[in-house]
C-alpha positions as CSV (number, residue, x, y, z in Angstrom):
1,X,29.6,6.4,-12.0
2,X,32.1,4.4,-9.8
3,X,32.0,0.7,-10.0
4,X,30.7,0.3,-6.3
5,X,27.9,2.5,-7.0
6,X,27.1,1.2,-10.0
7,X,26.7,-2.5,-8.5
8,X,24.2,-0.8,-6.0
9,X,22.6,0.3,-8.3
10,X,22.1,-3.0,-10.1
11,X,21.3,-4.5,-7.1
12,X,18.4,-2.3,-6.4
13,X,16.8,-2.3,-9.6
14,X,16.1,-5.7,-8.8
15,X,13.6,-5.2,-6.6
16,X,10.3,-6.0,-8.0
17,X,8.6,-2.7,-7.0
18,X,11.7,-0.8,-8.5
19,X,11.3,-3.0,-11.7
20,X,7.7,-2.0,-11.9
21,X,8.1,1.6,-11.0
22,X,10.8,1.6,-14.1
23,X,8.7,-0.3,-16.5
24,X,11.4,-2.4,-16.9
25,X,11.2,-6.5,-18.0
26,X,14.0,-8.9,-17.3
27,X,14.1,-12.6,-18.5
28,X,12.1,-14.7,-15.6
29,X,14.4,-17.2,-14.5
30,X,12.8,-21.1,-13.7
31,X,11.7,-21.8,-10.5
32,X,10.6,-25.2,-9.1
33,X,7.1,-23.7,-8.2
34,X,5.5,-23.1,-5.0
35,X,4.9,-25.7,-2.5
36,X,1.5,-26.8,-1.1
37,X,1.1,-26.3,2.4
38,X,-0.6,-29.6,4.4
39,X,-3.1,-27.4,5.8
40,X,-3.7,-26.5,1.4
41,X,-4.0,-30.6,0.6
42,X,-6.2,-31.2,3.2
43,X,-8.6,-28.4,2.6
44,X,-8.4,-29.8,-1.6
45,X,-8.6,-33.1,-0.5
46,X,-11.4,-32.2,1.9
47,X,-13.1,-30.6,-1.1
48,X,-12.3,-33.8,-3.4
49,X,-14.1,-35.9,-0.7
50,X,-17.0,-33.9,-0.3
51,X,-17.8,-33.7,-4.6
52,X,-17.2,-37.2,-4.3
53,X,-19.7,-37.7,-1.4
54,X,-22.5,-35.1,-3.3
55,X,-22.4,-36.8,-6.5
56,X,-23.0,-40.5,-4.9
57,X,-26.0,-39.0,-3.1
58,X,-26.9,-37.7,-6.7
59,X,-26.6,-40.9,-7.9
60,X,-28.5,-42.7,-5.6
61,X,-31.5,-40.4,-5.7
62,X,-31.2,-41.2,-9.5
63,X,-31.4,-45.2,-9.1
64,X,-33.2,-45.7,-5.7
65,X,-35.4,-43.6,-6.2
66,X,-36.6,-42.6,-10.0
67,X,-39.4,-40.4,-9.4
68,X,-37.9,-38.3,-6.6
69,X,-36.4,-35.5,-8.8
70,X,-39.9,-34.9,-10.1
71,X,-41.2,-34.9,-6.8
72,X,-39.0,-33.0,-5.2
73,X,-37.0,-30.8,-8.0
74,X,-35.6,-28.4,-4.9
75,X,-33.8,-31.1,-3.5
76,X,-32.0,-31.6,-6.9
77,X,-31.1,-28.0,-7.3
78,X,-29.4,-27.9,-3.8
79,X,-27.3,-30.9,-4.3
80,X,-26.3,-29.4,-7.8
81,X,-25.4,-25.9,-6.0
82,X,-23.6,-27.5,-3.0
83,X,-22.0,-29.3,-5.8
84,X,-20.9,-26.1,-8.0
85,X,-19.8,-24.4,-4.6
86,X,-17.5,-26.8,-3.9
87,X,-15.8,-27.2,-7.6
88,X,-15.7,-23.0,-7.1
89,X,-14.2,-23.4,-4.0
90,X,-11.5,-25.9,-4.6
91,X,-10.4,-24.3,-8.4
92,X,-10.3,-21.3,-5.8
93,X,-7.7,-22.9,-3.5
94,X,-6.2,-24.4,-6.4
95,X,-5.4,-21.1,-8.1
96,X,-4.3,-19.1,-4.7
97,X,-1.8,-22.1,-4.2
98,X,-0.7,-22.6,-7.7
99,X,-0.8,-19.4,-9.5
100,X,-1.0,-16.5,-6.8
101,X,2.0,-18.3,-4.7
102,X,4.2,-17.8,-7.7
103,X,4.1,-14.1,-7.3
104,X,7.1,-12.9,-4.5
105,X,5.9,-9.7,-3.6
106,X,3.3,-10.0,-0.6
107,X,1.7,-6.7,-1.8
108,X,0.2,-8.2,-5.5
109,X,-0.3,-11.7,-3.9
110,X,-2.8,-9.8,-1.7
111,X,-4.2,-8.1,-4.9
112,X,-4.4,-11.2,-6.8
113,X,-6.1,-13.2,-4.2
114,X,-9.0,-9.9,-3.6
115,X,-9.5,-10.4,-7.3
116,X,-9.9,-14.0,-7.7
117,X,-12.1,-14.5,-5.1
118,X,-14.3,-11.7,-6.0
119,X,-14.7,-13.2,-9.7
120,X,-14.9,-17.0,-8.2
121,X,-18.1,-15.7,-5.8
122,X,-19.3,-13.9,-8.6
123,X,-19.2,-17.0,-10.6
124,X,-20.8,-19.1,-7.7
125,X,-23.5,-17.0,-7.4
126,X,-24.8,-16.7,-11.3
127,X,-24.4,-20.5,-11.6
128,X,-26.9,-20.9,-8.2
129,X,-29.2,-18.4,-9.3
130,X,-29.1,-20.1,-12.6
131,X,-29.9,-23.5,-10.7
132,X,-31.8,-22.3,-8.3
133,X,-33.7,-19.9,-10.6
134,X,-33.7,-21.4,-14.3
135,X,-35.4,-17.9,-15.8
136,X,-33.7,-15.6,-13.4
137,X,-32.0,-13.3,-15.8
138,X,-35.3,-13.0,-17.8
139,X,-37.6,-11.5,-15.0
140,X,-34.4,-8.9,-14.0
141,X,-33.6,-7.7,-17.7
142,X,-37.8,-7.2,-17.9
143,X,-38.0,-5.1,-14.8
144,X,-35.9,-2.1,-15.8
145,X,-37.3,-0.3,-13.0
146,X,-35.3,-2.8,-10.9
147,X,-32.6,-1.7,-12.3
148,X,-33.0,2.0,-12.1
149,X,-33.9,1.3,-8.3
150,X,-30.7,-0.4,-7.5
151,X,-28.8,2.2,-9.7
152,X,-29.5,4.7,-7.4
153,X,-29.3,2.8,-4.4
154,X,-25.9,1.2,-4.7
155,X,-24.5,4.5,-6.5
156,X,-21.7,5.2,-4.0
157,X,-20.9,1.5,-3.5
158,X,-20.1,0.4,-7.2
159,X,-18.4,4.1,-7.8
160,X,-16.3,2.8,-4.7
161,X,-15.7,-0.3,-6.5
162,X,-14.4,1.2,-9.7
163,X,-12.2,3.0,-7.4
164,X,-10.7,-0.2,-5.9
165,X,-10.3,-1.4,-9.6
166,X,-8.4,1.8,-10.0
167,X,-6.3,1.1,-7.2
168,X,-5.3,-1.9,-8.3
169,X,-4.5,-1.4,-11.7
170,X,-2.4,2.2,-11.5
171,X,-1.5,1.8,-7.5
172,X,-2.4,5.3,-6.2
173,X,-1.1,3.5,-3.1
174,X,-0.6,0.1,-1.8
175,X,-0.7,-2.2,1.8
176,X,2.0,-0.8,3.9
177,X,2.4,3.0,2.0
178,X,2.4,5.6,3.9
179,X,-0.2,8.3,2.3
180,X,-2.3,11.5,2.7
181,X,-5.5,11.9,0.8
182,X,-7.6,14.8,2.0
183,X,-7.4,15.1,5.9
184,X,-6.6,11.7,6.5
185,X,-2.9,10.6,6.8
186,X,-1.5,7.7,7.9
187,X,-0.4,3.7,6.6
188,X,-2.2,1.9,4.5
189,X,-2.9,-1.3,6.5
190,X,-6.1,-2.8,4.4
191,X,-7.7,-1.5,0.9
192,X,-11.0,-3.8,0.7
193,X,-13.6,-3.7,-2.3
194,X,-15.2,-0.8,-1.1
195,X,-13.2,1.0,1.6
196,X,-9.2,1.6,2.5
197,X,-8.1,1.6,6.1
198,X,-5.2,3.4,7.4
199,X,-3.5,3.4,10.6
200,X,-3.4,6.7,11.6
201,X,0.0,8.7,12.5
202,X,-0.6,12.9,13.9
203,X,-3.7,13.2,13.9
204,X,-5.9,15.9,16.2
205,X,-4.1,14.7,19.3
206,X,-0.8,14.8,18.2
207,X,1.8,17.6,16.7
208,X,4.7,14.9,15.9
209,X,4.7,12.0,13.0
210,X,3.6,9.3,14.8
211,X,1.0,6.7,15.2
212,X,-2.3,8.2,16.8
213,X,-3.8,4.9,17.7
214,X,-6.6,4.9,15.8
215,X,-7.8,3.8,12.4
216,X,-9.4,5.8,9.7
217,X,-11.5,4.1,6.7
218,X,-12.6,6.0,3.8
219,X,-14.6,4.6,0.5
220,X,-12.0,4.2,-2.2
221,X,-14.1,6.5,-4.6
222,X,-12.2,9.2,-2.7
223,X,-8.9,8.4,-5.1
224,X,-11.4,9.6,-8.1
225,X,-11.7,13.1,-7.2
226,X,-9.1,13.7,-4.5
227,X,-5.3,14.4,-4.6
228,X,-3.0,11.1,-3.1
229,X,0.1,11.9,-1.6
230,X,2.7,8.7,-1.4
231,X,5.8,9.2,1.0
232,X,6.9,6.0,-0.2
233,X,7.5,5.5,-4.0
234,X,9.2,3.0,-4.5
235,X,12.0,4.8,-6.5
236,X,12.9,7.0,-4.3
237,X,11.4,6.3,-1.0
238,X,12.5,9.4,1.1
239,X,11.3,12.7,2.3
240,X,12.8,16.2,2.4
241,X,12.4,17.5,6.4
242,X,13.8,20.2,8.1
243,X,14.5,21.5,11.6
244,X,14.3,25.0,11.8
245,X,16.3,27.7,15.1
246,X,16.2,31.5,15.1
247,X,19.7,33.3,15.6
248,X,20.4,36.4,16.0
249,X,21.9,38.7,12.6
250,X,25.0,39.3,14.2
251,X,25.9,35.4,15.1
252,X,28.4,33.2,13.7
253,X,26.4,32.0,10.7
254,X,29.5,30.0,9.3
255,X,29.8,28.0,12.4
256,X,26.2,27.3,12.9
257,X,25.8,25.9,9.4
258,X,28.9,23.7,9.9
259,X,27.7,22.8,13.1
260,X,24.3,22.1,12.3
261,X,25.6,20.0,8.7
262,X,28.1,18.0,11.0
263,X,25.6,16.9,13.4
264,X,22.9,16.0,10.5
265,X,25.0,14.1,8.4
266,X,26.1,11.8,11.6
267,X,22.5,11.4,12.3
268,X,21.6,10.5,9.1
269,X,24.5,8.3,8.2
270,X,26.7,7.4,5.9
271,X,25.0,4.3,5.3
272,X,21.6,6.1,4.4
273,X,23.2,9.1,2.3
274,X,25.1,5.9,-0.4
275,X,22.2,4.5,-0.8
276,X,20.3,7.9,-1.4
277,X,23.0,8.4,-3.8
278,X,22.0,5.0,-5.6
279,X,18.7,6.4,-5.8
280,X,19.3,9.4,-7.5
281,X,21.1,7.1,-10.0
282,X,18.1,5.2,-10.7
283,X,16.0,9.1,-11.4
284,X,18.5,9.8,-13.3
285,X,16.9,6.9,-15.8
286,X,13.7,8.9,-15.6
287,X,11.6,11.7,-16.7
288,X,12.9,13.6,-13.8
289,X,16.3,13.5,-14.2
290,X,16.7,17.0,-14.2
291,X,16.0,16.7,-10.2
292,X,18.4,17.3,-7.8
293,X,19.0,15.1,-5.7
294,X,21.4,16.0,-2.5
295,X,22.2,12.9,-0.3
296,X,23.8,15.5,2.2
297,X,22.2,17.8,4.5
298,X,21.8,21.1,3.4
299,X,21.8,24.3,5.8
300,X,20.4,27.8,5.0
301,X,19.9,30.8,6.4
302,X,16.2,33.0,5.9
303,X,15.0,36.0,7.3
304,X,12.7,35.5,9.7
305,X,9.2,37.9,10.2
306,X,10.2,38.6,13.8
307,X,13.9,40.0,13.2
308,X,15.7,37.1,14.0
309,X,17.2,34.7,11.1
310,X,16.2,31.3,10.5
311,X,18.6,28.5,10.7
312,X,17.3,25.6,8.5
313,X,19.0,22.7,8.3
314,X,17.1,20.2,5.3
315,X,17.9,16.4,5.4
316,X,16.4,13.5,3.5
317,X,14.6,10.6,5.8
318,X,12.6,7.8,5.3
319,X,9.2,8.8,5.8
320,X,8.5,6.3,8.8
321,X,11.8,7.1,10.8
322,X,10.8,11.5,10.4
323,X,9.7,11.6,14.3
324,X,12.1,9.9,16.0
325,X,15.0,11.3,13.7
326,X,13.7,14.6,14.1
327,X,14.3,14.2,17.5
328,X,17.2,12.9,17.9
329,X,18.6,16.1,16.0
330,X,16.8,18.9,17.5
331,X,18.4,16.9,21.1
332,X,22.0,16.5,19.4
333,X,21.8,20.5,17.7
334,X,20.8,22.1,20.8
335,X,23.5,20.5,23.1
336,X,26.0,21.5,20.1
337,X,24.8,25.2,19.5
338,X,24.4,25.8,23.3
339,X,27.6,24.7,24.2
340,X,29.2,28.1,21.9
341,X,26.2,30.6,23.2
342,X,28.1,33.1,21.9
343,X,28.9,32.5,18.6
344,X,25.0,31.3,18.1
345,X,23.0,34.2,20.3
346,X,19.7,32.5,20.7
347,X,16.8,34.6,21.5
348,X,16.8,35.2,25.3
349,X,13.5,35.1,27.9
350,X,11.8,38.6,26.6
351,X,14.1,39.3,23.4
352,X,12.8,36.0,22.3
């Protein structure tokens, strides 16, 4: 491996989504943390204010009035509520500014913070119902019919749950992934407690690869029991796609495939095709790196079920550039092949 692609290839293993697709660990280096936002103080220091404010009022129900808490136990209970809301809220703040703004990729900061608000609501709600409601927990655990009742009733939403935990923790797919599951294709734009959302690309009303318009939602237990496709793994984020003409037997088969190569491999780029090359460097440090990898487009030549052959021409793209690449060749072949009509022989009107 040549020293130039050998730094490349250093410099994309970097990447923290390579690093994690490679289950690889480097030595953290020290940062100087992340930095508070005003709009962050003043929401804390709003919160500081406000416990300050609840327990004076706590406080003064205390002195001024002794007998009040007897009287009025409710009132107690809903200043000590307010009170544990705001200490959840403010350790909440405290933790998406301290802890989840350490993390640089944008993709687990937006895990992180899903998870740490669902645990700090969860906490807020036991510690009010444990306020509110001293013997709570006793009267549920006695009902078990209660509990068979909302077992059935909330049996999709808690399997769709699990399947957000799933999500999280072995990343079927993430935001901004392009991905099939079932019928549904398009880019993952949202994946909530108990639905994903994709932005849609083909779709009913459309035969090319891209964006239909609209937006498709699905439960997350779908990625228990149905297949995921990812176009974009993150160590190897390409697709194989082809553009396919029928010639005749008797054309000029080495000129169409040098044609055809020529004009693919300007489209495509040099740029693209080194760092498709890095790539396949990084596979090689893989289970599968007995693939083959060709940065270069390949043609080939197949019989065809209506007598004519099939000119393929098979290039690698990244998956949200297929369409308008795809286009830009098919426009680029065709004024190339037309321009020797005949040394390619196209099917004509009727013998088409």
């Amino acid at each position: 491996m040549s020293d130039e692609l050998e730094r490349k290839v250093e410099e994309v293993k970097q990447d923290a989504q390579v690093q994690r697709a490679l289950k690889q660990t480097s030595p953290a280096e020290a940062d100087e943390g992340p930095v508070a936002r005003p709009r962050d103080k003043f929401v804390i220091g709003t919160h500081l204010v406000l416990l300050i404010a609840l327990a004076a009022v706590h406080q003064l129900l205390k002195i001024r009035f002794p007998g009040f808490s007897e009287q009025y136990p409710l009132a107690q209970k809903l200043v000590l509520s307010v009170a544990v809301i705001v200490i959840c809220l403010m350790v909440l703040r405290l933790i998406e500014v301290y802890f989840v703004g350490r993390v640089e990729d944008a993709v687990y900061q937006y895990n992180l913070k899903r998870v740490s608000r669902l645990v700090v609501f969860l906490v807020i709600a036991f510690f009010v119902l444990t306020i509110l409601f001293q013997n709570w927990y006793t009267a549920v655990v006695s009902f078990g019919l209660i509990s068979l009742i909302l077992g059935f009733a909330l049996q999709t939403p808690i399997t769709s749950f699990i399947g957000w935990i799933y999500i999280l923790l072995r990343e079927p797919y993430r935001v901004g992934d392009r991905i099939k599951i079932g019928t549904a294709t398009g880019d993952v734009i949202d994946v909530n407690y108990l639905d994903t959302t994709l932005w849609e690309f083909g779709g009913d009303y459309l035969s090319t690869e891209h964006p239909s318009g609209r937006i498709i939602k699905f439960p997350n237990s779908s990625v228990l029991n149905t297949p995921v496709y990812n176009y974009t793994w993150p160590l190897f984020p390409y697709i194989w796609n082809e553009i396919k003409f029928q010639v005749a037997y008797n054309a000029d088969l080495e000129f169409i495939s040098t044609t055809m190569k020529e004009v693919a491999e300007k489209e495509v780029g040099e740029a693209m095709m080194k760092q498709v090359r890095v790539f396949r460097e990084i596979l090689a440090q893989t289970p599968v790196n007995e693939l083959e990898v060709q940065e270069r487009p390949v043609v080939m030549f197949r019989v065809s079920e209506n007598t004519w052959l099939e000119a393929i021409v098979r290039y690698l793209v990244h998956p949200k550039e297929a369409g308008r690449v795809k286009t830009r060749l098919i426009k680029e072949l065709l004024k190339r092949l037309n321009a020797e009509p005949d040394r390619v022989l196209f099917p004509k009107d009727s013998t088409r």
